[in-house]
C-alpha positions in Angstrom: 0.0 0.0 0.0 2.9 2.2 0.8 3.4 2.5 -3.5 -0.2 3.6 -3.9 1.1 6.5 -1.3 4.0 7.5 -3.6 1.8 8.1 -6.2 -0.2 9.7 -5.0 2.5 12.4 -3.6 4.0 12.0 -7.7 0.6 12.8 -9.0 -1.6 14.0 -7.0 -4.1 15.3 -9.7 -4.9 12.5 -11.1 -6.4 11.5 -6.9 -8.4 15.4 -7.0 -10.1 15.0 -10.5 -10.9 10.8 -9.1 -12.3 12.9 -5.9 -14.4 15.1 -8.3 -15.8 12.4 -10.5 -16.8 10.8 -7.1 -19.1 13.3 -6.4 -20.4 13.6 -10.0 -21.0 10.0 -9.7 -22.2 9.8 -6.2 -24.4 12.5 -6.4 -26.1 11.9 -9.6 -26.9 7.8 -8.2 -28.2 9.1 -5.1 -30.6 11.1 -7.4 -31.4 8.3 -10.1 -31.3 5.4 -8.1 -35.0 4.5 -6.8 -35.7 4.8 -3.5 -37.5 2.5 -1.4 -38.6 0.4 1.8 -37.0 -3.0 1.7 -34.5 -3.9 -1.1 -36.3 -5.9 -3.9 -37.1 -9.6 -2.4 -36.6 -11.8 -5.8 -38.9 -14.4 -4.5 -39.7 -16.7 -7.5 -43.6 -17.1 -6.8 -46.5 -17.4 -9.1 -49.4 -16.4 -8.0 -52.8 -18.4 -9.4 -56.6 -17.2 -8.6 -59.6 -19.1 -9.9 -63.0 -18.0 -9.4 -66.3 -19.6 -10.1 -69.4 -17.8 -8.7 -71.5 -19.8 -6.2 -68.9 -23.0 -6.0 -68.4 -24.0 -2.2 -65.3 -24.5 -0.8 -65.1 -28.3 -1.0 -65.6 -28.5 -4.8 -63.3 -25.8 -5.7 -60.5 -28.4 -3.7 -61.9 -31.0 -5.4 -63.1 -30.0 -9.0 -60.7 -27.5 -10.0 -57.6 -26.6 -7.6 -57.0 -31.1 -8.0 -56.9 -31.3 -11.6 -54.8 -27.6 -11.6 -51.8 -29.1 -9.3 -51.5 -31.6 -11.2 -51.6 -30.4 -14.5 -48.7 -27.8 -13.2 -46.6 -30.9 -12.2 -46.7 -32.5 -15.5 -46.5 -28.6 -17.5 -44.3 -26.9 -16.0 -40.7 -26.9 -14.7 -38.4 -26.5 -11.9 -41.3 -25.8 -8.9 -39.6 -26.1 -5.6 -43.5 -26.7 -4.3 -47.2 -25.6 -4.5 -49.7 -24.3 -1.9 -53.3 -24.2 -2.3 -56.2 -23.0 -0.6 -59.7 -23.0 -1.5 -62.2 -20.8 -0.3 -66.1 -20.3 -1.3 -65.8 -18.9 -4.9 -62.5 -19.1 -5.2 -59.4 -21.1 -5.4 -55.4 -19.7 -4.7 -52.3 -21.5 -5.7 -49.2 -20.4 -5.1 -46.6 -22.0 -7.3 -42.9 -21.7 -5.4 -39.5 -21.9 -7.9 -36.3 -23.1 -7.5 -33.9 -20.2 -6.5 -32.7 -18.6 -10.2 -35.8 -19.4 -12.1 -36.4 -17.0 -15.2 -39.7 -15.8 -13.9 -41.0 -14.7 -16.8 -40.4 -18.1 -18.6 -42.5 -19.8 -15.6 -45.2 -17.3 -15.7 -45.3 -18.2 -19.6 -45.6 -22.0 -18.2 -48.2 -21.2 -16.0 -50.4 -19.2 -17.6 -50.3 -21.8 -20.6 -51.5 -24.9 -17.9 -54.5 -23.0 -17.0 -55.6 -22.5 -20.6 -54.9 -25.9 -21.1 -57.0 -27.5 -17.8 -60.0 -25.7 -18.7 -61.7 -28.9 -20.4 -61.2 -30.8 -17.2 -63.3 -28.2 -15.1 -66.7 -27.3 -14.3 -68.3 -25.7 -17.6 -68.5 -21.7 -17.7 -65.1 -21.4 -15.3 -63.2 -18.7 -16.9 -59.6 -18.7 -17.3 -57.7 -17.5 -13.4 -55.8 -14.5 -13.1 -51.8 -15.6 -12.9 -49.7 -12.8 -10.6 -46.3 -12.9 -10.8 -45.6 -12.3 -6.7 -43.5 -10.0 -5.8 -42.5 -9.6 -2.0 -41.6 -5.8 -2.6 -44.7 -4.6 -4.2 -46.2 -3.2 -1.2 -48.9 -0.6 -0.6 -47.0 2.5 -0.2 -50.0 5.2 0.0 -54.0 4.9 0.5 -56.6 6.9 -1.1 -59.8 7.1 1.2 -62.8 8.6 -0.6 -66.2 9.8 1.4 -69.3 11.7 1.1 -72.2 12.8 3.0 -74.4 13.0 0.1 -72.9 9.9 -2.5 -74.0 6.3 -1.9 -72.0 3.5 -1.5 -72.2 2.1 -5.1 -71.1 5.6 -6.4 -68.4 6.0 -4.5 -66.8 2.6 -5.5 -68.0 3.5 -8.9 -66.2 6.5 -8.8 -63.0 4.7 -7.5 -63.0 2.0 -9.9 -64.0 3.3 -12.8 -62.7 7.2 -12.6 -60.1 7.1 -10.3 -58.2 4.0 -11.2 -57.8 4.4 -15.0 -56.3 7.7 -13.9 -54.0 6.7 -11.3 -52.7 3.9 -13.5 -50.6 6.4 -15.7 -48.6 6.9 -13.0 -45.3 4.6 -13.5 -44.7 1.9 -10.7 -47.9 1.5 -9.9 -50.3 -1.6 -9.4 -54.2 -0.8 -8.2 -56.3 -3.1 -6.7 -60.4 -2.1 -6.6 -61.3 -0.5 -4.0 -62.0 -1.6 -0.7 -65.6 -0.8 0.5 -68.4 0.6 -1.0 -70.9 -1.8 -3.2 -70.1 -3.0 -6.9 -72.9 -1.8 -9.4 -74.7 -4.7 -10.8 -78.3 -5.3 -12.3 -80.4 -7.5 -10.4 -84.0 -9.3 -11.0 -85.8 -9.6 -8.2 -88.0 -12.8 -8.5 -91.6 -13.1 -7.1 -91.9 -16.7 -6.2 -95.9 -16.7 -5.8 -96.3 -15.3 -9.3 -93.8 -17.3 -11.1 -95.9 -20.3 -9.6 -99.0 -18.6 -10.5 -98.0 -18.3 -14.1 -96.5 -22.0 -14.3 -93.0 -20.8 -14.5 -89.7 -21.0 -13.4 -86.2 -18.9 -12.3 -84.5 -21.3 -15.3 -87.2 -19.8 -17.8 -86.3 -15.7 -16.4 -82.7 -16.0 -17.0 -83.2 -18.4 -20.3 -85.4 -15.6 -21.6 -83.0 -12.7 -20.6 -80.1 -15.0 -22.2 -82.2 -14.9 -25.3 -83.2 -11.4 -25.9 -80.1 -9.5 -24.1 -77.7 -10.1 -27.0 -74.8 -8.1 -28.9 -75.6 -9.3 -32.8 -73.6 -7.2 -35.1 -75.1 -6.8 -38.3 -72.6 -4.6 -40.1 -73.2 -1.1 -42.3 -75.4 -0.2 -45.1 -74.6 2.1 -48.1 -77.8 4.1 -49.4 -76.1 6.6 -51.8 -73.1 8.4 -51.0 -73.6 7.3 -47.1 -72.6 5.0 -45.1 -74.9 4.0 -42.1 -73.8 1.6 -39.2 -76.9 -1.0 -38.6 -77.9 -1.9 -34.9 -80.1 -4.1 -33.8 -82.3 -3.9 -30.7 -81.3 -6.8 -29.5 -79.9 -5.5 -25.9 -82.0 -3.3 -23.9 -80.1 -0.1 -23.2 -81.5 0.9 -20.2 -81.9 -1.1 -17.0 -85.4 -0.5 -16.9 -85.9 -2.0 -20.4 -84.8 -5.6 -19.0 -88.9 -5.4 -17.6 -90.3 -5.5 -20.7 -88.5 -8.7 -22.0 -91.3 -11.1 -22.7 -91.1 -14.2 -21.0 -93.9 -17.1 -22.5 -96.7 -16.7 -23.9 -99.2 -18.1 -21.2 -103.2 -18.9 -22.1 -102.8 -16.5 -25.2 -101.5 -13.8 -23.0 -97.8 -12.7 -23.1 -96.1 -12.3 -20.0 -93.5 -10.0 -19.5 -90.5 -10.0 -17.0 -92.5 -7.3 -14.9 -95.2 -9.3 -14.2 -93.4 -11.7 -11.9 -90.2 -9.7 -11.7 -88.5 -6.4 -11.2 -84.9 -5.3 -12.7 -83.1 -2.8 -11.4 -79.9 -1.1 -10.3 -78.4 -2.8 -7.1 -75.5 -4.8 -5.4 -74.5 -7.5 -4.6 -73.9 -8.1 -0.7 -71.3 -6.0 0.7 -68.6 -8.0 2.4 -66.5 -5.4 3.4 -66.7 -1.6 4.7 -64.9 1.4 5.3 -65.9 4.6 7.4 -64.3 7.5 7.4 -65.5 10.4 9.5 -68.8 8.2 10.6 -69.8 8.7 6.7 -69.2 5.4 4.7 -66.2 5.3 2.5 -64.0 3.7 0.0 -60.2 2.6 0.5 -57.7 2.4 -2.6 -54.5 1.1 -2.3 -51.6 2.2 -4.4 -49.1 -0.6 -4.7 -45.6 -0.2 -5.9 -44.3 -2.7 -8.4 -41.0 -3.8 -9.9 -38.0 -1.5 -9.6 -39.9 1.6 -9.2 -38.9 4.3 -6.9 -40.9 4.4 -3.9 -40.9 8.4 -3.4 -41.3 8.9 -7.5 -44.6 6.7 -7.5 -46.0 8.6 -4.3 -44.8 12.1 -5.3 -47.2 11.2 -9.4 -49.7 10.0 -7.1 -50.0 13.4 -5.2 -49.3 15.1 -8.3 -52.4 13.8 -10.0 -55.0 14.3 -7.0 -55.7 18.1 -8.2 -56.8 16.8 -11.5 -58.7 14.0 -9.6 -60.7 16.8 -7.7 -61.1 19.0 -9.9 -63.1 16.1 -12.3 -64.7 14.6 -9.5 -68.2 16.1 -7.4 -68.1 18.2 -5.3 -69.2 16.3 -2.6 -66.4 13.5 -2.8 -63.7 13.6 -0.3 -60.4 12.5 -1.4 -58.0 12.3 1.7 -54.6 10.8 1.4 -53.4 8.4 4.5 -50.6 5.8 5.0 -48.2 7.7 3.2 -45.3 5.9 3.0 -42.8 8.7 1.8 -42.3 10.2 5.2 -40.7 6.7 6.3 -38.5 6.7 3.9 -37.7 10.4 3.7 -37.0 10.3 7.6 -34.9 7.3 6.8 -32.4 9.0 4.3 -32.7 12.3 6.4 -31.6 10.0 9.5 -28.0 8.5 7.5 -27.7 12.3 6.2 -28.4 13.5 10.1 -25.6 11.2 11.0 -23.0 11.6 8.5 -23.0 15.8 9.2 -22.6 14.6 13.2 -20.1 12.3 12.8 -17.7 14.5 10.5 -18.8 17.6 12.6 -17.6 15.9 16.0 -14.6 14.4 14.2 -13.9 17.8 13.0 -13.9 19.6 16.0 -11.9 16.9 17.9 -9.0 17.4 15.3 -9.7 21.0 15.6 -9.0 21.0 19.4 -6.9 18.8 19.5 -4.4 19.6 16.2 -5.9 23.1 16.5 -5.4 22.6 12.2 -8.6 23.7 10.3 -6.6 22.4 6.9 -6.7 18.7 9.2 -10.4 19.5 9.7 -11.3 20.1 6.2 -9.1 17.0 5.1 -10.8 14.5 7.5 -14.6 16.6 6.6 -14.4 16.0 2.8 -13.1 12.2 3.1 -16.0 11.0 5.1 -19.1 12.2 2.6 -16.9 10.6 -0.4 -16.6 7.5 1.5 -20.2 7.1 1.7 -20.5 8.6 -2.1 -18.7 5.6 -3.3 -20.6 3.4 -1.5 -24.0 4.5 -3.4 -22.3 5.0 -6.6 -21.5 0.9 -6.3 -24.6 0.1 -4.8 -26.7 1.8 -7.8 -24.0 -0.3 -10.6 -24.8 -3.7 -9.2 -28.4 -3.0 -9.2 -29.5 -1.5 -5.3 -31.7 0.4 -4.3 -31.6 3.1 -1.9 -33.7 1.4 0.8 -33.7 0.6 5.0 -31.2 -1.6 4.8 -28.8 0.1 2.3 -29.1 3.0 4.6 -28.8 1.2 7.8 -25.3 0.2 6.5 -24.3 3.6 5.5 -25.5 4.7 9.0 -23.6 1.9 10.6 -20.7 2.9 8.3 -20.3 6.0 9.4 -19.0 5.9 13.0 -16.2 3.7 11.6 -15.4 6.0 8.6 -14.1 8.5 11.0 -11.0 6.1 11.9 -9.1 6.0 9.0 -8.6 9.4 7.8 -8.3 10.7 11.5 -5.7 8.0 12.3 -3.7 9.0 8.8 -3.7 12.5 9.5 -2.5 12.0 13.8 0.1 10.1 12.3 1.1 12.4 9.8 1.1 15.6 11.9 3.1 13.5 14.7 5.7 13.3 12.7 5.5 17.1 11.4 6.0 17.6 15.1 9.3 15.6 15.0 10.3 18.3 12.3 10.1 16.0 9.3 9.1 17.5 5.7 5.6 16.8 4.8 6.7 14.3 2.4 8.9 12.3 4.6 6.1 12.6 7.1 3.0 11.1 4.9 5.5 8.7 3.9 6.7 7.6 7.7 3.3 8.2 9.0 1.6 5.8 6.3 4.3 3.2 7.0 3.9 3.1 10.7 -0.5 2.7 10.1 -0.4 0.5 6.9 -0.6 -2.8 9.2 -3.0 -1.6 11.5 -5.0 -0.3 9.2 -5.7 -3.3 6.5 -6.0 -5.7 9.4 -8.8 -3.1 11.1 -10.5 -3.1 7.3 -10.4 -6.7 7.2 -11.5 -7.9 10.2 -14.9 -5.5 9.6 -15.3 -6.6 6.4 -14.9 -10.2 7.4 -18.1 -9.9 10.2 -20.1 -9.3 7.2 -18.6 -12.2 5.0 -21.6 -15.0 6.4 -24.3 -12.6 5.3 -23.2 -13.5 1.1 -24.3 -17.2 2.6 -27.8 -16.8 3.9 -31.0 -18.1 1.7 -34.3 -16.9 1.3 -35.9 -13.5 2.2 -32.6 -13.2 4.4 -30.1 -13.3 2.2 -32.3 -10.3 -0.1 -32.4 -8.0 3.4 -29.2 -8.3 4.9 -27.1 -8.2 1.9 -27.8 -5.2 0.5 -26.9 -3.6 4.2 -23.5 -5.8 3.8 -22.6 -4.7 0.9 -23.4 -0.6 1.9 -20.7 -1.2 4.8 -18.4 -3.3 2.5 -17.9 -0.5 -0.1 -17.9 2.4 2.5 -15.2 1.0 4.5 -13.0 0.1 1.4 -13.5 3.5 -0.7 -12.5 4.8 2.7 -9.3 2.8 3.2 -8.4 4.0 -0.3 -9.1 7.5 0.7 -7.0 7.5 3.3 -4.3 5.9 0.9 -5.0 8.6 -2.0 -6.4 11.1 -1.5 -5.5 12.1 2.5 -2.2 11.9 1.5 -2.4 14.3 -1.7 -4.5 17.2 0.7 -2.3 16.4 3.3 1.1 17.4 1.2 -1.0 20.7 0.0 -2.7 21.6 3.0 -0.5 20.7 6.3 2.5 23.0 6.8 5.5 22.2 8.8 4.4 22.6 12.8 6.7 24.9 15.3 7.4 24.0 19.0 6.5 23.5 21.9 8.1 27.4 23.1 6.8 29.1 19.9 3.8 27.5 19.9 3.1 29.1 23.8 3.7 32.1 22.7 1.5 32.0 19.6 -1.2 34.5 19.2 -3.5 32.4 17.3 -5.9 31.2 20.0 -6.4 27.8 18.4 -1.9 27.3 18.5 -2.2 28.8 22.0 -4.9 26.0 23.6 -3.5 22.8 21.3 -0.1 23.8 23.5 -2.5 24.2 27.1 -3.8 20.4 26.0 -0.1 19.3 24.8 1.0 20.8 27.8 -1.7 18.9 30.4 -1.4 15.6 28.4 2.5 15.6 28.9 1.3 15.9 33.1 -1.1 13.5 32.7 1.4 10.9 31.0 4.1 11.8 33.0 1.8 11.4 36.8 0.6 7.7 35.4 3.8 6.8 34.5 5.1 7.1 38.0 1.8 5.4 39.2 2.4 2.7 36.9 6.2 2.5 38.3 4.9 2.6 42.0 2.6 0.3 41.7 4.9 -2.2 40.0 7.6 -1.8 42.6 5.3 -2.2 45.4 4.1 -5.7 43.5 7.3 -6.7 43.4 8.3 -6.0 46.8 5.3 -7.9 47.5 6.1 -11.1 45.8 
């Protein structure tokens, strides 16, 4: 290490423009690279949901999710397992990977098996929804809307068919329907007494409703130099028309879906609420997905909510809660916090104690760039700027301070022996080189088992290895490089002990009061230290 000193003294540019492209760098990934919770969890799950309207529990297991598992076994390749449940109306696999899986090739393999079970299950099942699970996409705001003067079904009408189109556009985002509220739906309410009275049926209502509610497209017609688009009327367009869909004709007499039912506007039951306020409510949840920053997709969230309001009644209430940004913002703010503290305290401590503002500055620019590097590397392999990346950096910190602060002690000890500055960053870097690599590797090596862990694990605490890996290495090479180039343009040759006494430079005047009481202090233990000796000796 002692030759990556030397040239650093011979060129010492080449060590301040390598200090300047670290901050280009370092900068410019802190502001590109996304930031979010929890580093992305690669877990290589597929994600499977069936639904079939009115199927119990017990025949979802054993009509559909049965002949689904083992189609995937035969279909589809390297699954580590699968879990199932099955729940009234619907039916969840999860299919698990081996570790390295191209996800996108299994989620071709899936999603090709559940085209291809279809003929084995119950008729009119329509094809599942297949997620590709992703442990990172979590909700990182909620949208909560609420009136006083809208019903229930509007407000989740507003959500999902207003509000979610819109909020899509944002990039990163993933939005499930909203929570709450009731879903829109046309219902026919049956009277039971009538239906026996005219000799019919429920199967003969919806046969009938089948038959005359259909989409038939009959094309265009030219009548001279126009062309007119043909419709048919066979779909009512209007709710309300549904009750004049003739049922069977009856004793001569027609009868009509009014006369032993009613079709209207409704919901189905609500299984599920949300109040805010005391006035009932709708939650959305805005999930983040794939690599996306987590501040970018909340910051286009709130930038689109004026436009939401402004298109949306008056009456609606759209409130913003569980807003993730302000973890994460405290988070970053909290390693920032800490890295001003630790090279303000460091600084002052050299200040007092060198009374050397050029040693302050020195020791004050080496810590930020040690940190610098450490997100410049983390954002080239493919990190985000997250907890754990942070928590690193923050753990980093307190150990940053050693290195330059040891190099430049050493270096102004020997100034003090009246040595050039050469000679002394050369002797100084000599005496520390040892010291210093073992101290670097032994803190490296504590982190060494994390590279070995599996699972969610190994995705957590890596990332925070790997923070406090490159910190404490772009700051050994600091301290080799770039310490040493300040240090032979900054630190001047020091005076003595008598000239230094007389000094009026406050600063030179109290470093010689502390050199002056350490010298006391040193030389009273040492003849505590020889006392006490001699009187164990005399003892023995």
């Amino acid at each position: 290490m002692l030759a990556i000193v030397r040239i650093a003294l011979s060129k010492p540019f080449t060590f301040v423009v390598m200090a300047m492209l670290i901050v280009i760098f370092g900068v410019a990934a802190a502001i590109k690279t996304p930031t979010d919770i929890f580093p992305n969890i690669g877990i290589p799950v597929v994600a499977v949901v069936w639904t079939y309207d009115g199927l119990p529990a017990d025949d979802m297991s054993k009509r559909v999710i049965y002949y689904y598992e083992r189609t995937l076994s035969s279909q589809v390749n390297d699954i580590e397992h699968i879990e199932s449940q099955s729940l009234p109306r619907y039916g969840i696999v999860k299919v698990f990977f081996q570790p390295g899986v191209n996800i996108n090739g299994a989620l071709a393999q899936v999603t090709a098996a559940s085209q291809t079970v279809l003929k084995y299950l119950p008729t009119g099942i329509t094809p599942p929804y297949v997620l590709s699970f992703n442990a990172s996409s979590v909700p990182v705001i909620q949208l909560a809307l609420s009136s006083k003067s809208l019903s229930q079904a509007q407000l989740y009408d507003l959500g999902q068919n207003f509000i979610r189109p819109q909020l899509s556009s944002v990039a990163g985002t993933a939005i499930p329907s909203p929570y709450g509220g009731k879903i829109l739906q046309v219902q026919v309410d049956l009277d039971q007494q009538k239906l026996q009275a005219y000799g019919l049926s429920a199967e003969d209502v919806v046969k009938a409703i089948g038959q005359q509610n259909i989409v038939t497209p009959v094309g265009t017609e030219k009548v001279g130099d126009f062309e007119y688009v043909v419709s048919l009327n066979g779909s009512p367009t209007r709710v309300d028309e549904l009750n004049d869909v003739p049922i069977r004709v009856v004793g001569g007499t027609t009868i009509f879906l009014r006369d032993v039912a009613y079709a209207h506007s409704g919901a189905p039951p609500q299984i599920n609420m949300v109040r805010v306020d005391g006035s009932n409510a709708a939650l959305m949840t805005i999930l983040k997905t794939g690599r996306a920053s987590t501040l970018d997709v909340i910051n286009g969230v709130k930038a689109l909510l004026p436009k939401l309001r402004a298109t949306m009644p008056a009456s609606l209430k759209l409130d913003v809660i569980n807003d993730q940004s302000s973890f994460v913002n405290a988070a970053v703010n909290s390693v920032i916090f800490e890295g001003v503290i630790a090279a303000a305290l460091t600084g002052l401590m050299i200040l007092i104690f060198l009374s050397s503002w050029r040693s302050t500055l020195i020791i004050t620019i080496s810590i930020p760039l040690a940190i610098l590097t450490s997100v410049t590397l983390l954002a080239m392999i493919g990190e985000t700027i997250n907890v754990m990346t942070l928590g690193g950096l923050a753990l980093a910190v307190g150990i940053l301070v050693d290195d330059a602060t040891v190099t430049i002690e050493n270096i102004n000890y020997h100034l003090e022996q009246g040595k050039d500055i050469e000679s002394a960053i050369m002797d100084g870097a000599r005496q520390i080189v040892i010291p210093a690599t073992v101290s670097l590797l032994c803190i490296c090596i504590v982190f060494v088992p994390m590279f070995f862990l599996s699972g969610v694990a190994r995705f957590l605490f890596v990332p925070l290895a790997e923070a406090v890996v490159f910190a404490m290495v772009a700051s050994y090479v600091l301290s080799r490089t770039l310490v040493p180039t300040m240090a032979k343009y900054l630190l001047r040759a020091h005076v003595d002990h008598h000239t230094r006494g007389a000094s009026r430079n406050p600063l030179v005047r109290l470093q010689a009061a502390l050199d002056a009481g350490f010298v006391r202090l040193r030389d009273r233990y040492r003849g505590a230290l020889h006392e006490a000796v001699r009187r164990v000796m005399l003892a023995t």
